[in-house]
C-alpha positions, -999 to +999 in steps of 0.1 A: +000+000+000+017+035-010+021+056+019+020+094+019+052+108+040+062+143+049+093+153+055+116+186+066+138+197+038+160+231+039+160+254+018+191+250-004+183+208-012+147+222-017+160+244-045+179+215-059+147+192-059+127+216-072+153+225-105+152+185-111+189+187-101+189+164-072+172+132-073+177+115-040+181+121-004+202+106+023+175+096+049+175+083+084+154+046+076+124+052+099+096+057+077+094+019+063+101+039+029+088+017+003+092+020-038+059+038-046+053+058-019+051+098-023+074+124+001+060+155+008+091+176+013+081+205+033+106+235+028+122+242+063+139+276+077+157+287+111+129+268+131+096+269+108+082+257+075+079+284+051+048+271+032+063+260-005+068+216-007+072+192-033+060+161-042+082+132-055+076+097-059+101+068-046+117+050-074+143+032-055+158+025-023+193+019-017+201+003+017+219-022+038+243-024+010+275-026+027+294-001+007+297+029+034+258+034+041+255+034+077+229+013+089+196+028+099+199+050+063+189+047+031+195+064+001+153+077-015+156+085-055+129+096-068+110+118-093+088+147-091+050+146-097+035+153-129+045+187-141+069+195-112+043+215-092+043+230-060+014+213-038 
């Protein structure tokens, strides 16, 4: 079942995201992130959310894979919503 997930983003990643520059996030593994699922990423500033977020779609998940990822992290790509727009 796809899962809706928000999550805190600052600013300067947000920008990237939102350019189509940066495709993935480097994520603490305690959502139960599954292939499918839709991040909100909620635009965050010195203590408060500023209104603007994005929403992306989970295309893969890298994790447990023994090359340098830490355990409890996971490596989210994924790609923006139809049309790229603000929600």
């Amino acid at each position: 079942m796809v899962k809706i997930i928000e999550k805190k983003i600052l600013p300067e990643y947000y920008e990237a995201v939102d350019k189509g520059v940066k495709t993935c996030e480097l994520r603490k593994d305690d959502s139960d992130y599954c292939v499918g699922d839709i991040l909100i990423l909620r635009e965050y500033r010195d203590t408060q959310y500023t209104g603007r977020r994005l929403c992306v779609k989970i295309t893969y998940i890298l994790r447990n894979c023994g090359f340098g990822l830490q355990d409890g992290y996971a490596i989210l790509c994924f790609k923006h919503l139809r049309g790229r727009q603000n929600v």
